[in-house]
N, CA, C and O atoms as a GROMACS GRO file, in nm:
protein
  404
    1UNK      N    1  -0.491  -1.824  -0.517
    1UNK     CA    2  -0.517  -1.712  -0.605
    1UNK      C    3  -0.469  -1.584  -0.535
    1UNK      O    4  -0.480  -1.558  -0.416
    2UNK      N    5  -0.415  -1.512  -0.627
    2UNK     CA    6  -0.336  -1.414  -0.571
    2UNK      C    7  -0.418  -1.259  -0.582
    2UNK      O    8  -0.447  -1.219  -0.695
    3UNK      N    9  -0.452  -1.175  -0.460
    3UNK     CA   10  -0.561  -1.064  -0.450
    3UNK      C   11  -0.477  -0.957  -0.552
    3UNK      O   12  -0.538  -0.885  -0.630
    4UNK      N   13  -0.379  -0.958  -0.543
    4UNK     CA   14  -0.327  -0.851  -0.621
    4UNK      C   15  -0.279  -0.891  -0.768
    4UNK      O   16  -0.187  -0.833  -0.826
    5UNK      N   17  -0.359  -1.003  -0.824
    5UNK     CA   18  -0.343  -1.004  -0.924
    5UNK      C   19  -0.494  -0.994  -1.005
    5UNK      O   20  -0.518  -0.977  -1.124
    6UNK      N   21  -0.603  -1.017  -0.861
    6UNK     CA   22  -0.698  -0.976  -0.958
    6UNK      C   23  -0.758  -0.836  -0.914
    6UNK      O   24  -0.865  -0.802  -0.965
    7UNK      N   25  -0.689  -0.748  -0.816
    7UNK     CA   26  -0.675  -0.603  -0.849
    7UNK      C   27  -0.616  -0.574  -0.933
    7UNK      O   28  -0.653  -0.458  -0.949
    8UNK      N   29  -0.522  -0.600  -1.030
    8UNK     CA   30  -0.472  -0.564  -1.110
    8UNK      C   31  -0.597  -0.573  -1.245
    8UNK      O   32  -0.624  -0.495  -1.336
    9UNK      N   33  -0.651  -0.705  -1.205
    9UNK     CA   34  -0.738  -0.724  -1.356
    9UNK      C   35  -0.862  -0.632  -1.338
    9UNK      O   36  -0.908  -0.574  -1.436
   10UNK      N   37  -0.905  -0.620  -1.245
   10UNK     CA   38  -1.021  -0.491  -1.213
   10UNK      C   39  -0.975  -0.396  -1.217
   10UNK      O   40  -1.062  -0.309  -1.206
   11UNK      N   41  -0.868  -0.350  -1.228
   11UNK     CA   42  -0.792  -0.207  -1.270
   11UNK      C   43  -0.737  -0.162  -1.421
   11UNK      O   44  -0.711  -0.051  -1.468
   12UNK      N   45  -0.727  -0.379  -1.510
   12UNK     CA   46  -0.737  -0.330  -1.654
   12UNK      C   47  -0.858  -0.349  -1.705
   12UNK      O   48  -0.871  -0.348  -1.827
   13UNK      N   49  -0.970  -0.371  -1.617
   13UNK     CA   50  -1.126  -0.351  -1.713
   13UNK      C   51  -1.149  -0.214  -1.696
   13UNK      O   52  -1.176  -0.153  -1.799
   14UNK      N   53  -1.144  -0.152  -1.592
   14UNK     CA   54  -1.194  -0.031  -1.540
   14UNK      C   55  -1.095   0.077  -1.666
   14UNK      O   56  -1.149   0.164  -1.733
   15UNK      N   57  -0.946   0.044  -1.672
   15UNK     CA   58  -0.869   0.158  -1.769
   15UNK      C   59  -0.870   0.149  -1.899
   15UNK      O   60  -0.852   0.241  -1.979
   16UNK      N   61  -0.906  -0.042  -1.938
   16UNK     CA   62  -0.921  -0.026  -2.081
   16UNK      C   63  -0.762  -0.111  -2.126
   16UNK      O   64  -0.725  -0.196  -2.208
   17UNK      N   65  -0.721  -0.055  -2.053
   17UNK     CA   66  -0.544  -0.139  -2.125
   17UNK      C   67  -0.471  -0.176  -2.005
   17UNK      O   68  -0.517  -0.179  -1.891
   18UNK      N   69  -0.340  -0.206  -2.047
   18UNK     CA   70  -0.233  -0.303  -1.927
   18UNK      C   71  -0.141  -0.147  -1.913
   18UNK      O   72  -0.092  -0.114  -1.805
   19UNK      N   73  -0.128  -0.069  -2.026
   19UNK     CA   74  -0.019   0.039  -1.973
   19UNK      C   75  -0.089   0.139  -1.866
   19UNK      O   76  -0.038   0.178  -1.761
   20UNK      N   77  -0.223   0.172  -1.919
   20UNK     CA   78  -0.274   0.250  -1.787
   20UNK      C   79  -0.286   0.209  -1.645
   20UNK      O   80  -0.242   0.289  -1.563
   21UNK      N   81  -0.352   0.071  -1.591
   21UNK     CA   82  -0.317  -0.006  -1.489
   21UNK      C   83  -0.168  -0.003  -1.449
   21UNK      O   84  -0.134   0.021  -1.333
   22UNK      N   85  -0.094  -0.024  -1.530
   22UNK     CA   86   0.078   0.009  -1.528
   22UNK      C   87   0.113   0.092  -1.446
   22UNK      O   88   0.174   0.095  -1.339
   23UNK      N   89   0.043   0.187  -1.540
   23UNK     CA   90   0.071   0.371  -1.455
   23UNK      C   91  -0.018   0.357  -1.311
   23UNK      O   92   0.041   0.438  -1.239
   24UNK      N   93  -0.114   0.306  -1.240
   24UNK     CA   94  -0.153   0.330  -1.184
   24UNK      C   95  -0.104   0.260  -1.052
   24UNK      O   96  -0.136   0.305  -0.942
   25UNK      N   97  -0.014   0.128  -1.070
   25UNK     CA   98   0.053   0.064  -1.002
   25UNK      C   99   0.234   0.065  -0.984
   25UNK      O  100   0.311   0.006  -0.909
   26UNK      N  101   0.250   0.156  -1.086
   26UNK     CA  102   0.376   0.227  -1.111
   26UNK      C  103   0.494   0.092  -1.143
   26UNK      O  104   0.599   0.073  -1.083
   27UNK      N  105   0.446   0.022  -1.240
   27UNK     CA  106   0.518  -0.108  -1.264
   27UNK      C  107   0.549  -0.125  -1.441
   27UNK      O  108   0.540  -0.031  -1.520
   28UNK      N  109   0.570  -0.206  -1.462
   28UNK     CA  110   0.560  -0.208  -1.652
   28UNK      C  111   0.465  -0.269  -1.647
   28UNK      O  112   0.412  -0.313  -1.546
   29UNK      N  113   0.413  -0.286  -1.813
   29UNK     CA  114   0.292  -0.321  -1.838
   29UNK      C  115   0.353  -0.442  -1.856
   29UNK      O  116   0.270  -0.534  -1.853
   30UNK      N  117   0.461  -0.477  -1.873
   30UNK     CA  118   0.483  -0.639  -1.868
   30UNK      C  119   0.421  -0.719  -1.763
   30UNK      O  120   0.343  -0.815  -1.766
   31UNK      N  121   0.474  -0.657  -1.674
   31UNK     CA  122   0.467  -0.697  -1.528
   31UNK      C  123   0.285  -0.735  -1.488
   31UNK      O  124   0.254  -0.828  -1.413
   32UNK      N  125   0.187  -0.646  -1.552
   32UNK     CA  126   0.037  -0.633  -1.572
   32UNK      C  127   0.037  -0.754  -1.657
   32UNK      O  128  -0.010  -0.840  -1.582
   33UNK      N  129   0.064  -0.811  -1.771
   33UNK     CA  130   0.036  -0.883  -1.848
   33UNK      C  131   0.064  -1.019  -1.777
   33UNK      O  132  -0.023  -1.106  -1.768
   34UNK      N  133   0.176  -1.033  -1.734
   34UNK     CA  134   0.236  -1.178  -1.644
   34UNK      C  135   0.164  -1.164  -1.569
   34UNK      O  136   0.116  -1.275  -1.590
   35UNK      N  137   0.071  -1.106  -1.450
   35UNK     CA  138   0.029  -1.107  -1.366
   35UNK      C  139  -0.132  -1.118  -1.366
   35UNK      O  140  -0.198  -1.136  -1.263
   36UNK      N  141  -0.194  -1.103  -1.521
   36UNK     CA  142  -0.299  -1.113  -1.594
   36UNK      C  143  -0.289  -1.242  -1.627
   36UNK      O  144  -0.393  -1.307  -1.624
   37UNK      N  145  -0.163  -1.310  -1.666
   37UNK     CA  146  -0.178  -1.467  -1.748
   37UNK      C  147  -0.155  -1.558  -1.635
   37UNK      O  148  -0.151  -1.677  -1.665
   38UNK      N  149  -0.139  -1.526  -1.511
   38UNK     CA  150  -0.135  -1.611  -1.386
   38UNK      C  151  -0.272  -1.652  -1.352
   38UNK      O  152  -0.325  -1.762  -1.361
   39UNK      N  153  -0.324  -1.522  -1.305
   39UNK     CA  154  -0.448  -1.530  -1.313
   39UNK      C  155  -0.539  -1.633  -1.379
   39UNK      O  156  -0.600  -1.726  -1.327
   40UNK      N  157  -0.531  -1.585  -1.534
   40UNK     CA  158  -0.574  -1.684  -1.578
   40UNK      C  159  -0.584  -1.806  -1.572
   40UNK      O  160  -0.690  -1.870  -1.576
   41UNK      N  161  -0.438  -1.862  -1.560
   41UNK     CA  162  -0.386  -1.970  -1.536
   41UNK      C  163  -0.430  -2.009  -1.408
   41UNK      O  164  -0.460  -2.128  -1.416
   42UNK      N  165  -0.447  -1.973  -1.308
   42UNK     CA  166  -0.533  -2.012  -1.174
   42UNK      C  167  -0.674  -2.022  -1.182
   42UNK      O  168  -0.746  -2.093  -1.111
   43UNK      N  169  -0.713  -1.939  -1.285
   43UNK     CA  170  -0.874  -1.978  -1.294
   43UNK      C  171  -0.911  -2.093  -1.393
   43UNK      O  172  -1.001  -2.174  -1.369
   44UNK      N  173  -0.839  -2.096  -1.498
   44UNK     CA  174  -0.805  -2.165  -1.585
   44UNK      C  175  -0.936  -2.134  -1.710
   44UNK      O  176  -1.014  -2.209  -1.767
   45UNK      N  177  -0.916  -2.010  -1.715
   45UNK     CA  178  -0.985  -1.956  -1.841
   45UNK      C  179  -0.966  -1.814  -1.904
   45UNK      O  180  -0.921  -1.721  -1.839
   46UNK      N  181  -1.009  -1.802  -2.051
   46UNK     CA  182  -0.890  -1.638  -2.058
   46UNK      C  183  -0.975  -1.530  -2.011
   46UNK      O  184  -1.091  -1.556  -1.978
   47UNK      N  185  -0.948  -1.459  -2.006
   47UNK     CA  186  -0.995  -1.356  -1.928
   47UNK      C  187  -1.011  -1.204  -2.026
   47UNK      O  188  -1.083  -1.108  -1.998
   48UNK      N  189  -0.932  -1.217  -2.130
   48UNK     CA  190  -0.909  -1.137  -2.229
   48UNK      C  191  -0.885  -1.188  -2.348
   48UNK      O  192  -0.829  -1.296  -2.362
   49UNK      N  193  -0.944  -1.081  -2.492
   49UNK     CA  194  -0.881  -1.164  -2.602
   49UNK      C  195  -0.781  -1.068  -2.684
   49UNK      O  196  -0.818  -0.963  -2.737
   50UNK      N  197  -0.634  -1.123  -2.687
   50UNK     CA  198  -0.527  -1.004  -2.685
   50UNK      C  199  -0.503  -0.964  -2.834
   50UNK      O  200  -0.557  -1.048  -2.906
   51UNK      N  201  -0.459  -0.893  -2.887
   51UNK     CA  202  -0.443  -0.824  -3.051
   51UNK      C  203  -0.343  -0.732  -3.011
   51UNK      O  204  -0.357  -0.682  -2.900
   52UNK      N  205  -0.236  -0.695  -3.085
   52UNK     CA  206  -0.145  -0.642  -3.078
   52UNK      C  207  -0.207  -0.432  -3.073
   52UNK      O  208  -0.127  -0.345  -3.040
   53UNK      N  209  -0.321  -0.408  -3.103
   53UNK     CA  210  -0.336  -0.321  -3.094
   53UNK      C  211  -0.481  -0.283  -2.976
   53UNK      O  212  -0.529  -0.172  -2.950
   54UNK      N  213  -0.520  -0.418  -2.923
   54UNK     CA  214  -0.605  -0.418  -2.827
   54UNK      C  215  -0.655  -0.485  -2.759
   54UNK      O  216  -0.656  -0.599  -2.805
   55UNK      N  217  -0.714  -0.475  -2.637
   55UNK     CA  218  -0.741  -0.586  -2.556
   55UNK      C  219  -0.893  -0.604  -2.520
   55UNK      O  220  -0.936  -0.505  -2.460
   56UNK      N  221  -0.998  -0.712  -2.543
   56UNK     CA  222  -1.106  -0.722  -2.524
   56UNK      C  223  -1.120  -0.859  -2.414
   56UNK      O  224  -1.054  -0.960  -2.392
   57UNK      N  225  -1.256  -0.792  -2.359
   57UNK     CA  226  -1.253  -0.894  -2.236
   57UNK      C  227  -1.365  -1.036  -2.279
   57UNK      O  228  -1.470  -1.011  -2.339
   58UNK      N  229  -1.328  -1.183  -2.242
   58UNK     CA  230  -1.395  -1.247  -2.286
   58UNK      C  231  -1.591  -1.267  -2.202
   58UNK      O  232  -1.623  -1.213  -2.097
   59UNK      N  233  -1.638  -1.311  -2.244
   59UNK     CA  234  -1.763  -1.303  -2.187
   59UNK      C  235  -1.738  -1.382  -2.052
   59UNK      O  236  -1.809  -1.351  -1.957
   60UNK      N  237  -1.637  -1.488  -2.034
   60UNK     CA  238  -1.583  -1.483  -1.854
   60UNK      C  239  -1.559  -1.410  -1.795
   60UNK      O  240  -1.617  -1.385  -1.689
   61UNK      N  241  -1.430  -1.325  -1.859
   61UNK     CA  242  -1.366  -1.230  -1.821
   61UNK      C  243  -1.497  -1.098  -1.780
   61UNK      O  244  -1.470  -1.018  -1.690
   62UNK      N  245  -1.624  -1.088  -1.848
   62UNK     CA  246  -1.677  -0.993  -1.823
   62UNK      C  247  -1.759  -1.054  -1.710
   62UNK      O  248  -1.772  -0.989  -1.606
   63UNK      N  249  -1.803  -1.150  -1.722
   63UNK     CA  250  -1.878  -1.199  -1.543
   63UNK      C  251  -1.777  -1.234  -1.459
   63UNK      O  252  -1.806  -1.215  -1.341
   64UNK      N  253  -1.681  -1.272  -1.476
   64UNK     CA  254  -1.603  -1.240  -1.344
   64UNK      C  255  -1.547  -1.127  -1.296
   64UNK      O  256  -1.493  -1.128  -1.185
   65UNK      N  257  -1.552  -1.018  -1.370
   65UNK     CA  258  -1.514  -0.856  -1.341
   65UNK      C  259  -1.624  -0.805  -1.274
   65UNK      O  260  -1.603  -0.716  -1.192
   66UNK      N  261  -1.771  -0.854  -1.298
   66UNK     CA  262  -1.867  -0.829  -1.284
   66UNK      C  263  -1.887  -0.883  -1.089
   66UNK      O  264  -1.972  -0.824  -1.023
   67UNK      N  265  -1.813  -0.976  -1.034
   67UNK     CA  266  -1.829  -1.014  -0.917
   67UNK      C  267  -1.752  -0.970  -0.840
   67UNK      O  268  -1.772  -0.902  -0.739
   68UNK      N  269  -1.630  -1.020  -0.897
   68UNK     CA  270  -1.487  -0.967  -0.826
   68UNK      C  271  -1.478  -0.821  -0.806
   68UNK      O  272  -1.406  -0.808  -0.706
   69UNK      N  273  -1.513  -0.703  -0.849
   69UNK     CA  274  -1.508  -0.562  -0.875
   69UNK      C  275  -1.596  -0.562  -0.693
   69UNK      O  276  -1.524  -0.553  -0.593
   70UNK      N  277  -1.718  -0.571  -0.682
   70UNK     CA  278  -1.764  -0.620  -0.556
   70UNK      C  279  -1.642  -0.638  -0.447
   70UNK      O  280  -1.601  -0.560  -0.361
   71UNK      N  281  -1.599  -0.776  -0.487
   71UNK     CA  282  -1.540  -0.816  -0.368
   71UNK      C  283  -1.373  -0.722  -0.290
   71UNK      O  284  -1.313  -0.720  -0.182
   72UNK      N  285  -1.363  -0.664  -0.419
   72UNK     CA  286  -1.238  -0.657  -0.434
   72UNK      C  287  -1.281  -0.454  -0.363
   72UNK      O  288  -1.195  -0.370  -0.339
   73UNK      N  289  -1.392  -0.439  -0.352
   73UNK     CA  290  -1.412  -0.258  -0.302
   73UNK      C  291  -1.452  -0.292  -0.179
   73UNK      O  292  -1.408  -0.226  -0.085
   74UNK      N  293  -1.534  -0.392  -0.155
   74UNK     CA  294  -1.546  -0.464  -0.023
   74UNK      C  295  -1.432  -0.490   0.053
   74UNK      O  296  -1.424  -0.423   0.155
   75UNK      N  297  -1.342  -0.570   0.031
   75UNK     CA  298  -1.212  -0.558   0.078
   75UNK      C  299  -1.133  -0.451   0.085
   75UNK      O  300  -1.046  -0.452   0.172
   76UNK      N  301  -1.139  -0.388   0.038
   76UNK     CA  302  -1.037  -0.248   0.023
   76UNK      C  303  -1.119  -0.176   0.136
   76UNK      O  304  -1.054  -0.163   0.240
   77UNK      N  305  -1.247  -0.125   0.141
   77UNK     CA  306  -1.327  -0.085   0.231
   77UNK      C  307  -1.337  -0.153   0.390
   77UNK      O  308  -1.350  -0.082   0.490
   78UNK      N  309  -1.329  -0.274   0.392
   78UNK     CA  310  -1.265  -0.298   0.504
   78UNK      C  311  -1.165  -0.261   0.619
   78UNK      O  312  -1.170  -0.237   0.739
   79UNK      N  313  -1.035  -0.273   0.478
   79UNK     CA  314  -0.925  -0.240   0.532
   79UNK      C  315  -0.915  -0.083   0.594
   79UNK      O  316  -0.862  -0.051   0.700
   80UNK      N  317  -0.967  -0.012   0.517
   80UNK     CA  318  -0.980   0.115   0.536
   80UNK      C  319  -1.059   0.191   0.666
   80UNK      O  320  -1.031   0.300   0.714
   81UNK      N  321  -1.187   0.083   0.712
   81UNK     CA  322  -1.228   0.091   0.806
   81UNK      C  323  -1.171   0.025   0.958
   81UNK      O  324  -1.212   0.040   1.073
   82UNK      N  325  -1.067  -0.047   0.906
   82UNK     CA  326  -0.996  -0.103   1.024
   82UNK      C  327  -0.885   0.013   1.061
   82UNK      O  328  -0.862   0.052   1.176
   83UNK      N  329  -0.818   0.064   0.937
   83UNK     CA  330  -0.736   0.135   1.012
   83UNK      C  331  -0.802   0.264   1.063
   83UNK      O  332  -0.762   0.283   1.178
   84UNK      N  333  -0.880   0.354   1.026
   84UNK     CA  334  -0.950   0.438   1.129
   84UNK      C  335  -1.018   0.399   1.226
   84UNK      O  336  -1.069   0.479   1.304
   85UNK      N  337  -1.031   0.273   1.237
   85UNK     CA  338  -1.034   0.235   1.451
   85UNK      C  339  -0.900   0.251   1.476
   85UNK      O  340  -0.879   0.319   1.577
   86UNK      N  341  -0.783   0.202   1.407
   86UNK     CA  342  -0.665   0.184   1.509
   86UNK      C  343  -0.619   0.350   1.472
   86UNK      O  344  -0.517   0.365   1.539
   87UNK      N  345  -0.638   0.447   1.417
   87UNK     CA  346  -0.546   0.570   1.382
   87UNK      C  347  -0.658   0.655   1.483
   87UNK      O  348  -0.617   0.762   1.526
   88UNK      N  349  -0.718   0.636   1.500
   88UNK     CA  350  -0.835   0.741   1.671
   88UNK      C  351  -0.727   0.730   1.759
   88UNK      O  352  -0.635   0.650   1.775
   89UNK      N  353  -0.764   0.827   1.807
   89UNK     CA  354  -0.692   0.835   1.980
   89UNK      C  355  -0.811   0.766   2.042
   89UNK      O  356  -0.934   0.756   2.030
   90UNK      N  357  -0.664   0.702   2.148
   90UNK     CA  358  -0.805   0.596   2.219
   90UNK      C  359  -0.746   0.617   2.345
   90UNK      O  360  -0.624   0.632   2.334
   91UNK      N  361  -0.797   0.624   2.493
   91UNK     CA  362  -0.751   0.601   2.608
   91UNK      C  363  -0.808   0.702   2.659
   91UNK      O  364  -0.898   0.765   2.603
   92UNK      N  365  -0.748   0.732   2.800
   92UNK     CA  366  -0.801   0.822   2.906
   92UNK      C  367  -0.681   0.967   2.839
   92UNK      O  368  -0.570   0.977   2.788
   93UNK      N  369  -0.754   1.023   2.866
   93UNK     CA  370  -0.654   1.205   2.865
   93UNK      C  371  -0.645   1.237   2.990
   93UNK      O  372  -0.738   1.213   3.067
   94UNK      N  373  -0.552   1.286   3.022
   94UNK     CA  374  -0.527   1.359   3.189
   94UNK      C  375  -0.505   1.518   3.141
   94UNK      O  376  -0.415   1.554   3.065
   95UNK      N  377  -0.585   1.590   3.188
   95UNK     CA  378  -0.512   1.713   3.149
   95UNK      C  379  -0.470   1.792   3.319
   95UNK      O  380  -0.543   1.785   3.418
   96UNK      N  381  -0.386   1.835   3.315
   96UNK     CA  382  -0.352   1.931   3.501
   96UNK      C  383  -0.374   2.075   3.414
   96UNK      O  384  -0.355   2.107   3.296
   97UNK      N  385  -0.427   2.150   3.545
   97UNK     CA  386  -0.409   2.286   3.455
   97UNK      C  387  -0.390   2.362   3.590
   97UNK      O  388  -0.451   2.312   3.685
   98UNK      N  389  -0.314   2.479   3.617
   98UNK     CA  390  -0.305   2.529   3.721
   98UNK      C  391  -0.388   2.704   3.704
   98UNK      O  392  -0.385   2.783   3.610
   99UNK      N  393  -0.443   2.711   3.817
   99UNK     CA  394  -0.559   2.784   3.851
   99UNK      C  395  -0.516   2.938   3.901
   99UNK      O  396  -0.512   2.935   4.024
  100UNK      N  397  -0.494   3.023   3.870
  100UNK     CA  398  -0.465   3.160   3.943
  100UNK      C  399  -0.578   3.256   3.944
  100UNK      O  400  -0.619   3.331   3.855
  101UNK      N  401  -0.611   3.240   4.042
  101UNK     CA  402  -0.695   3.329   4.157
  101UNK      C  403  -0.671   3.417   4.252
  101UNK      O  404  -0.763   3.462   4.319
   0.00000   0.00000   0.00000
């Protein structure tokens, strides 16, 4: 299962549609939709119920948004805390300073 495909799907519950997630990943909304029906296809249940003028989430789709949203700020929060250990200055400082007296 692919993490960035179900950031993508916690990014179309949270906006409501595939073009706003789109915009927010700077991709087409095609690209959101294929990457929505993978998903699915790995979980092997729909996740949405699609209409040419809208998209509703199925009562899976809403308990698994409901877990994953968790895991998926948890992870991001991680990462985020790893790289401010490695972006600190870390080591000894030497400073010389010369003295006039």
């Amino acid at each position: 299962m692919n993490l960035y495909n179900i950031r993508l799907f916690v990014d179309v519950m949270q906006s409501g549609n595939f073009a706003s997630a789109a915009r927010l990943h700077n991709i087409d909304p095609s690209s959101v939709s294929r990457s929505i029906s993978n998903l699915e296809a790995d979980l092997g249940f729909r996740l949405f119920k699609r209409s040419t003028r809208k998209i509703v989430p199925t009562e899976a789709g809403s308990v698994y948004y409901d877990k994953v949203e968790k895991l998926v700020d948890a992870f991001d929060q991680a990462g985020e805390q790893a790289m401010d250990l490695i972006s600190k200055p870390m080591g000894v400082l030497r400073i010389t300073a010369v003295s006039y007296t």
